[in-house]
KEKE-3310 file (N, C-alpha, C; in steps of 0.2 Angstrom, whole numbers, plus 5000, padded with zeros to 4 digits):
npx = (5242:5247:5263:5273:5271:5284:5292:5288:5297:5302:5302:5289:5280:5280:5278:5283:5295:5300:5303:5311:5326:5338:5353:5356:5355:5365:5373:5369:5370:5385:5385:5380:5388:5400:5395:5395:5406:5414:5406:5410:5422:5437:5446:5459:5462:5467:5463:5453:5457:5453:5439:5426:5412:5407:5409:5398:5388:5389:5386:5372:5367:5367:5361:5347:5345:5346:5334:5324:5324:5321:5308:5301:5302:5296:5284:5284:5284:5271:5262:5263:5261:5248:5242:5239:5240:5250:5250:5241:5251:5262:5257:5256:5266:5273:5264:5266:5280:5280:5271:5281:5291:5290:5282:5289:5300:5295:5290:5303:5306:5299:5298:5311:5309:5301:5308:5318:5332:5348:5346:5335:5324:5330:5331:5322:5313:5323:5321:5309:5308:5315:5327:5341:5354:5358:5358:5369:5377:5376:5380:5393:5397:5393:5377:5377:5369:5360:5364:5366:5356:5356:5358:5343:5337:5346:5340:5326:5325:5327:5319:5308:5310:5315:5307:5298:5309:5312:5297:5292:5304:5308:5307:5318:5328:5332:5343:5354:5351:5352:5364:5370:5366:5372:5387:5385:5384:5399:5405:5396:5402:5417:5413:5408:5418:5428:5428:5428:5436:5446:5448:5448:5437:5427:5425:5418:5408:5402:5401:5387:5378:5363:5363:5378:5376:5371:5378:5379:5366:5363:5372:5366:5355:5359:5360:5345:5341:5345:5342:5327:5327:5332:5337:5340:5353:5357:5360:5362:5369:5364:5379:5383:5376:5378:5392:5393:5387:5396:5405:5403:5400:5414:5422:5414:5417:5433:5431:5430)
npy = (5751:5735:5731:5715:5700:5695:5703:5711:5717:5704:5709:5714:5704:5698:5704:5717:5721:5722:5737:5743:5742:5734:5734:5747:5756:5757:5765:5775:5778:5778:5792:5802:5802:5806:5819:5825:5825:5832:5846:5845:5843:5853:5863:5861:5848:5834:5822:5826:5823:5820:5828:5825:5830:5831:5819:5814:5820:5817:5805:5802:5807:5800:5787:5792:5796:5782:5778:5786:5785:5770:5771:5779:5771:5760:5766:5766:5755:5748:5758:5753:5741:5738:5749:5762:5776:5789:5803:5801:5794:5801:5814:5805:5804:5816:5821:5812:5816:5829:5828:5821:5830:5844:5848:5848:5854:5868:5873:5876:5886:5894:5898:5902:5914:5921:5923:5929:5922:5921:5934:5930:5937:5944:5938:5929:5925:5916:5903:5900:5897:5884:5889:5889:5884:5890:5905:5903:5900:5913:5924:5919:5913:5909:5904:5907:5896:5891:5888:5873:5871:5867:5857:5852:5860:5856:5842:5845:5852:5842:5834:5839:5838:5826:5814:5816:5814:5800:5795:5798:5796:5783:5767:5760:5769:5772:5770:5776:5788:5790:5788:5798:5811:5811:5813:5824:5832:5831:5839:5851:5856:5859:5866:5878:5879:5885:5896:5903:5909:5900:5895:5884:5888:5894:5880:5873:5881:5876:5866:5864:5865:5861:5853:5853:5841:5829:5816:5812:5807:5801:5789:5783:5780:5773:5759:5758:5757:5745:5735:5736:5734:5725:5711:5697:5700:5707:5701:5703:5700:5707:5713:5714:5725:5733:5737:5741:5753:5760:5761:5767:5779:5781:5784:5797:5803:5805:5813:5824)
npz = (5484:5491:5497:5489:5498:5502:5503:5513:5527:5539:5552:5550:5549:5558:5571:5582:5590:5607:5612:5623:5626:5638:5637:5630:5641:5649:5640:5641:5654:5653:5645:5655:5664:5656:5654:5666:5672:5663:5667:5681:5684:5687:5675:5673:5678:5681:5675:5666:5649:5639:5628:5635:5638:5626:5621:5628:5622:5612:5611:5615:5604:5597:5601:5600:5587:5583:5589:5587:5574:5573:5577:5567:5557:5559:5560:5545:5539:5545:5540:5525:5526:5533:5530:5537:5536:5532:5535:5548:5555:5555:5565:5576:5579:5580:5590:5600:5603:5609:5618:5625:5630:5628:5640:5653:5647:5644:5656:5662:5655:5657:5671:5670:5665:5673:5683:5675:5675:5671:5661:5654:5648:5638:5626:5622:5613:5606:5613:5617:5605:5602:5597:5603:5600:5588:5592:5601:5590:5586:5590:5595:5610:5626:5640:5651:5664:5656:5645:5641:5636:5621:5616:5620:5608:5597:5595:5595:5581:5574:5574:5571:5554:5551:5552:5541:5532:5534:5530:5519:5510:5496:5503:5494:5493:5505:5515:5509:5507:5519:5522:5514:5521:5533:5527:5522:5533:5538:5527:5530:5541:5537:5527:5532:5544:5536:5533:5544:5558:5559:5573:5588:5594:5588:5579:5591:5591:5578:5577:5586:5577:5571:5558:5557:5565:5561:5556:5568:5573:5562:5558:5571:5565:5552:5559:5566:5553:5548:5560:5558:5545:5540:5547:5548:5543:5552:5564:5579:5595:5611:5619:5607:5601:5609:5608:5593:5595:5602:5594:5585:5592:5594:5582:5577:5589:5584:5574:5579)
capx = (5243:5251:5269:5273:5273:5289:5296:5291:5301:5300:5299:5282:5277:5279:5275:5287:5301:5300:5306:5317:5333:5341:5360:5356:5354:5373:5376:5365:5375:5390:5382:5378:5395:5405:5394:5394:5415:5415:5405:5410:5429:5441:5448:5466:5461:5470:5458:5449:5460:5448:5432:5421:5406:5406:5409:5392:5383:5387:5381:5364:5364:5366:5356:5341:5343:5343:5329:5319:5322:5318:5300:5299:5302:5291:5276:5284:5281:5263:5257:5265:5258:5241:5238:5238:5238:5256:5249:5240:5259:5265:5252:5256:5275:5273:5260:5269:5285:5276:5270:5286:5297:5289:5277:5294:5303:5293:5290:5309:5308:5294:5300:5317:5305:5298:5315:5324:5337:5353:5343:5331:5319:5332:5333:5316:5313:5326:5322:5304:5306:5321:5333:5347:5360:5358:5358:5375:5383:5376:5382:5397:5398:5387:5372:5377:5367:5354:5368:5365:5348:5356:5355:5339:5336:5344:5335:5320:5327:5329:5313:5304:5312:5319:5301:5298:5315:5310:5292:5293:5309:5307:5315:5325:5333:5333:5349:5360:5351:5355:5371:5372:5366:5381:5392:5385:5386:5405:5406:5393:5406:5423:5412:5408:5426:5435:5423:5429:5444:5450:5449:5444:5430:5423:5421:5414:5400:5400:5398:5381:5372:5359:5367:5385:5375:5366:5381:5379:5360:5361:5376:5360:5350:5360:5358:5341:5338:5348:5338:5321:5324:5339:5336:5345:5360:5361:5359:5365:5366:5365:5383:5385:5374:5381:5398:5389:5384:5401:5410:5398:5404:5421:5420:5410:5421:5439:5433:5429)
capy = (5744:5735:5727:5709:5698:5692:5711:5715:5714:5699:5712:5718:5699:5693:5709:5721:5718:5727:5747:5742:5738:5737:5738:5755:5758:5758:5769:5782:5781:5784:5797:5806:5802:5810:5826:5827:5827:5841:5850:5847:5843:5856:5862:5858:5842:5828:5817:5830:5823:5822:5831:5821:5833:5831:5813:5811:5823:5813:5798:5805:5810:5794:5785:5797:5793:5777:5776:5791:5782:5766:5772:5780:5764:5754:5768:5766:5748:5748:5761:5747:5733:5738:5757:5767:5782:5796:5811:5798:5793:5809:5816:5802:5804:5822:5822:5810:5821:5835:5829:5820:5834:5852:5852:5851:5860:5877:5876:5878:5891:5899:5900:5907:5921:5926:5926:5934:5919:5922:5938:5928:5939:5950:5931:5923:5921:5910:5899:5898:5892:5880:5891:5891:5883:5895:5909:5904:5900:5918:5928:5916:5913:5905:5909:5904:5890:5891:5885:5867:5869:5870:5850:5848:5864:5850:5838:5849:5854:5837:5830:5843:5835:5817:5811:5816:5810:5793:5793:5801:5793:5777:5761:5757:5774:5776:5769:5779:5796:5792:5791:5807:5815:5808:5814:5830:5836:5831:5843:5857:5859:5859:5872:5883:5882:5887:5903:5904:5911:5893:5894:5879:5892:5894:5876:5873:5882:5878:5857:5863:5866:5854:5850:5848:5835:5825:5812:5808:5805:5796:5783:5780:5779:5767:5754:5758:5752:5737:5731:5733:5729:5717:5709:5690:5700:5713:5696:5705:5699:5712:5715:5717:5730:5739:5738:5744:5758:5761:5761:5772:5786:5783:5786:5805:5807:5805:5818:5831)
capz = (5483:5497:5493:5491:5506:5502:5503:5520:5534:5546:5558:5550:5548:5566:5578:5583:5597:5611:5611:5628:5625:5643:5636:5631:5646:5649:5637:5643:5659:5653:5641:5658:5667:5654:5655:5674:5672:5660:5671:5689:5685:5687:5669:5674:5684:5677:5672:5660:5644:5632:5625:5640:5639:5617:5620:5630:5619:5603:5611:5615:5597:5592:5604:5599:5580:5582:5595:5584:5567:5573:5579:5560:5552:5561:5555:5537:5539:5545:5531:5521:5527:5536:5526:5543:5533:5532:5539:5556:5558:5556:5569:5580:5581:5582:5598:5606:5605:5612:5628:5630:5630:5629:5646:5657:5646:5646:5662:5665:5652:5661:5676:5669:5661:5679:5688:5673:5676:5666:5658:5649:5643:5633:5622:5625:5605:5605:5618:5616:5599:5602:5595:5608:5597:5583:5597:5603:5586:5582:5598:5597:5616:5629:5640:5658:5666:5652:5637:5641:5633:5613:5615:5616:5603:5592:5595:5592:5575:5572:5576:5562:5547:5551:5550:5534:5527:5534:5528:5509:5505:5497:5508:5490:5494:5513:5518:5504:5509:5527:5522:5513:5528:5536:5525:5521:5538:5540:5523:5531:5546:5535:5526:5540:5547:5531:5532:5551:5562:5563:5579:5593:5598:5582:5576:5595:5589:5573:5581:5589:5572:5569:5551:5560:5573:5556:5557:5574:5570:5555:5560:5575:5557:5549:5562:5565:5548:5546:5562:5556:5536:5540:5555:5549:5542:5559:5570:5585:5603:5617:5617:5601:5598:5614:5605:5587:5596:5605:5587:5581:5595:5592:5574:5576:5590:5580:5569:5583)
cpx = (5249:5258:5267:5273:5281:5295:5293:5293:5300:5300:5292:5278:5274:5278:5281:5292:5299:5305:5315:5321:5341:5350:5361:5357:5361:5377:5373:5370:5384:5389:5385:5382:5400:5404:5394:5402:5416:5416:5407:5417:5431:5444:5455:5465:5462:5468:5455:5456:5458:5441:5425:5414:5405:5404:5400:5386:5382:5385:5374:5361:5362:5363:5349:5339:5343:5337:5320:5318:5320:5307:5299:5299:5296:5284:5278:5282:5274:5261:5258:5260:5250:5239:5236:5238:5246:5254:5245:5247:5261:5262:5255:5262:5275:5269:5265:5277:5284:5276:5274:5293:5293:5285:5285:5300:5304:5291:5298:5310:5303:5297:5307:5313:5306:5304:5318:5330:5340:5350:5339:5327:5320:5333:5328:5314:5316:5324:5315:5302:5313:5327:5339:5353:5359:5360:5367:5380:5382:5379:5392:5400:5392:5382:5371:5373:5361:5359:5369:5357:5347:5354:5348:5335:5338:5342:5327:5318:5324:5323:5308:5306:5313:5313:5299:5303:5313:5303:5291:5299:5307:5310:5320:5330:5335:5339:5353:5356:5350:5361:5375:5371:5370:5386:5391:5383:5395:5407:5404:5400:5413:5423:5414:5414:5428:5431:5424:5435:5450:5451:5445:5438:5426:5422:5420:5406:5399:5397:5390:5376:5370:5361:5374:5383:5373:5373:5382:5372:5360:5366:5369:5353:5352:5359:5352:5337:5340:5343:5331:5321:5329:5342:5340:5353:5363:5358:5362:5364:5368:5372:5388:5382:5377:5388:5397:5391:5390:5407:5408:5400:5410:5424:5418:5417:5428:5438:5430:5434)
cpy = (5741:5730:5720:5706:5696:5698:5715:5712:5708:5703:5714:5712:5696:5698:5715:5720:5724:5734:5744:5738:5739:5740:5746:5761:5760:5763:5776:5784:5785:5789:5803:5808:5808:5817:5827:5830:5835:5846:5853:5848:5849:5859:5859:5849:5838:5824:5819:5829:5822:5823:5826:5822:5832:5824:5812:5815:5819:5805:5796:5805:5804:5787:5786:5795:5786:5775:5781:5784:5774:5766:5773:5774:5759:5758:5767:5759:5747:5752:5757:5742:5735:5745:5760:5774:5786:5798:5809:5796:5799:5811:5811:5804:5810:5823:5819:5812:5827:5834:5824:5825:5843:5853:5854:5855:5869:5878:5878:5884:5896:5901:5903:5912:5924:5927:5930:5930:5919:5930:5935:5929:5944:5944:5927:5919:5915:5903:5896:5896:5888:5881:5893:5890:5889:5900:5907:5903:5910:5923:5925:5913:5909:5909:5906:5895:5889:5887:5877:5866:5867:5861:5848:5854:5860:5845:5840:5848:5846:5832:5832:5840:5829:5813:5811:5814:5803:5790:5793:5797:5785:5773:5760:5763:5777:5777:5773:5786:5797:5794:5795:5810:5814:5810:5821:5835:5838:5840:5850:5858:5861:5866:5880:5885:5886:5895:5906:5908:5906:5894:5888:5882:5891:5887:5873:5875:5882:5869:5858:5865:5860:5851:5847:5841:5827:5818:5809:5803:5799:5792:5778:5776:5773:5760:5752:5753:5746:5733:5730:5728:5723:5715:5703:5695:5704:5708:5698:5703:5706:5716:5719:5723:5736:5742:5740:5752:5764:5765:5767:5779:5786:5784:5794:5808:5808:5811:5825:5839)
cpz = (5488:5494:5493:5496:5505:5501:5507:5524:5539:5551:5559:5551:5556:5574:5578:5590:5602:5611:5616:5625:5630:5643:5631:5635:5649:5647:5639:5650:5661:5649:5647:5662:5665:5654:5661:5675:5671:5665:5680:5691:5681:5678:5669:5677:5678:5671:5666:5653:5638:5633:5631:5636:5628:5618:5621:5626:5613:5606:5614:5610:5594:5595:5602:5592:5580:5586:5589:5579:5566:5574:5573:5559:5553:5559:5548:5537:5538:5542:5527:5521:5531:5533:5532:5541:5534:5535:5548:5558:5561:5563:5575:5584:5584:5590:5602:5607:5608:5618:5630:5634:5632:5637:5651:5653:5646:5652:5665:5661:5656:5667:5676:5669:5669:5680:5684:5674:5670:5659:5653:5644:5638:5627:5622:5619:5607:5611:5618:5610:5596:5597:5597:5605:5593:5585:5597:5598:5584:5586:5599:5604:5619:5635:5648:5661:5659:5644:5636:5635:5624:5609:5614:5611:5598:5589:5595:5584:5570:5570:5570:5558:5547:5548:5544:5529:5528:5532:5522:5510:5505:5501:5504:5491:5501:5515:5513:5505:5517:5527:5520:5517:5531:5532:5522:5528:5540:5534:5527:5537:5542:5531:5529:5543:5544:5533:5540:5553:5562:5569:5583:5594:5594:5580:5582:5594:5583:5575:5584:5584:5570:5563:5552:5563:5568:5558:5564:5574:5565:5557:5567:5571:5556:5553:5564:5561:5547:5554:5560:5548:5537:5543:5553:5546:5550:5566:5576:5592:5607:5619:5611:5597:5604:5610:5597:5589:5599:5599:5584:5584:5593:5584:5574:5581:5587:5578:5572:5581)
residu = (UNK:UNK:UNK:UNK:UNK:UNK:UNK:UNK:UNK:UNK:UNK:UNK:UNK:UNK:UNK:UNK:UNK:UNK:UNK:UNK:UNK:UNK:UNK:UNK:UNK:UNK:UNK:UNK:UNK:UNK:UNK:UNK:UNK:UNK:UNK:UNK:UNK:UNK:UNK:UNK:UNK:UNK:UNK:UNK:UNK:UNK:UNK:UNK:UNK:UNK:UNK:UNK:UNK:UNK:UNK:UNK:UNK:UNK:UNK:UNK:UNK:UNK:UNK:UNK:UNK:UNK:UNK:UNK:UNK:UNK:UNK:UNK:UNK:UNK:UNK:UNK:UNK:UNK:UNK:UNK:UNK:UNK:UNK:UNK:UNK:UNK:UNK:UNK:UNK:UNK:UNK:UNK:UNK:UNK:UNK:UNK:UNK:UNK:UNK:UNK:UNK:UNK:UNK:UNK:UNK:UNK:UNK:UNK:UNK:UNK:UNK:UNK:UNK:UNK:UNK:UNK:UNK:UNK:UNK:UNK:UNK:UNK:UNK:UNK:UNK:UNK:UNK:UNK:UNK:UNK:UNK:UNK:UNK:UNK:UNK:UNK:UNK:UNK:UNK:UNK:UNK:UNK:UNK:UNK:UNK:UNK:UNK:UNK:UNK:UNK:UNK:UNK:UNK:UNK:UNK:UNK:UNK:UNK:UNK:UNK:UNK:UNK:UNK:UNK:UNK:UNK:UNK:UNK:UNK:UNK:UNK:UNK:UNK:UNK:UNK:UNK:UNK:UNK:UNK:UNK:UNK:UNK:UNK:UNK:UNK:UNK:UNK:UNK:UNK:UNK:UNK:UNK:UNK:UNK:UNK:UNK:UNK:UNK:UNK:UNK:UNK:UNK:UNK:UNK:UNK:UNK:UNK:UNK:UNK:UNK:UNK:UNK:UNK:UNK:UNK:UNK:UNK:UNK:UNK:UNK:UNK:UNK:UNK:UNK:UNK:UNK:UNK:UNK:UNK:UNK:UNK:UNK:UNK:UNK:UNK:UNK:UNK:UNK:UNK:UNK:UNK:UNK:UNK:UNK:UNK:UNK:UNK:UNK:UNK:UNK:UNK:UNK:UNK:UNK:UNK:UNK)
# end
């Protein structure tokens, strides 16, 4: 039975906005800035005074969740509003995550294979089933030029379950189990430390488990939603959503 008209979205009513959002755009560049730092500057070198290389990862995470969770929504809508079916959504989302991510990423894994780059093939499980963070929280250490990979083992992980939490869960419950997800990731890391060395090292990799990352995601969640279900209260101009998005890192980050 299809909801009331007066209880779907004016997003679902009047078409859907275009995806592109060129002040995103911005933020991807610093995203890509901060990881370029990390990586190329010096560790003593001046500049390096804060977490760069984390900054730009948490602001992928949460570019990603709001960029993923917006695509769910808008198929929650349409099964609502036109009955396109769960399981073709589902299907949908899932395919077109595949051939945007996996063809160039196993060829990069492939061609580690042949060469044996970084010893790959004594670790290829993990790699061929987007287990690279798990890998380095398990080993504790990292995996030469290959240990960049655990972000999008992440966003793998991530990409399995999210769809389902934003398909099955009601809309009257959406927003309050994104933001338990957001708050039971801060708990999962606070967890995991107590049970640690306390050490910087150790909750370095306790940060790259996909339940530690859920609050970077779901803060990209909340926004998300507030744009498609409530779009006259989340009346943003282009600045404003940059600056949203902006608050959003500095929030996750704080609590690095």
């Amino acid at each position: 039975m299809l909801p009331e008209t007066s209880t779907i979205p004016e997003l679902a009513k009047t078409g859907y906005r275009s995806d592109y959002m060129p002040q995103l755009d911005t933020l991807r560049t610093f995203a890509v800035f901060f990881v370029l730092i990390e990586h190329w500057l010096p560790e003593n070198f001046w500049l390096k005074i804060i977490p760069y290389g984390m900054i730009g990862v948490t602001a992928f995470f949460v570019l990603s969740g709001f960029l993923i969770t917006q695509i769910l929504i808008r198929s929650k809508i349409s099964i609502e509003v036109h009955n396109t079916g769960i399981f073709n959504s589902l299907k949908q989302f899932y395919a077109r995550r595949t051939l945007r991510i996996f063809p160039i990423y196993y060829l990069t894994v492939f061609i580690a294979f042949i060469l044996n780059f970084e010893s790959i093939r004594q670790k290829i499980f993990w790699y061929v089933f987007y287990l690279s963070n798990i890998y380095f929280y398990k080993i504790q250490g990292w995996d030469g030029a290959l240990s960049h990979l655990w972000t999008l083992a992440v966003e793998e992980q991530f990409y399995v379950f999210w769809p389902i939490v934003i398909i099955f869960i009601s809309r009257k419950y959406l927003l309050r189990s994104i933001v338990l997800l957001i708050l039971f990731a801060m708990v999962f890391r606070g967890i995991l430390f107590q049970f640690s060395d306390h050490s910087e090292n150790s909750f370095n990799f306790i940060s790259i488990l996909t339940p530690s990352c859920l609050d970077c995601f779901g803060l990209g969640a909340v926004l998300a939603y507030l744009r498609c279900y409530k779009d006259k209260f989340l009346n943003f101009s282009g600045k404003a959503y940059t600056i949203f998005l902006l608050l959003n890192i500095f929030i996750i980050t704080s609590l690095l």
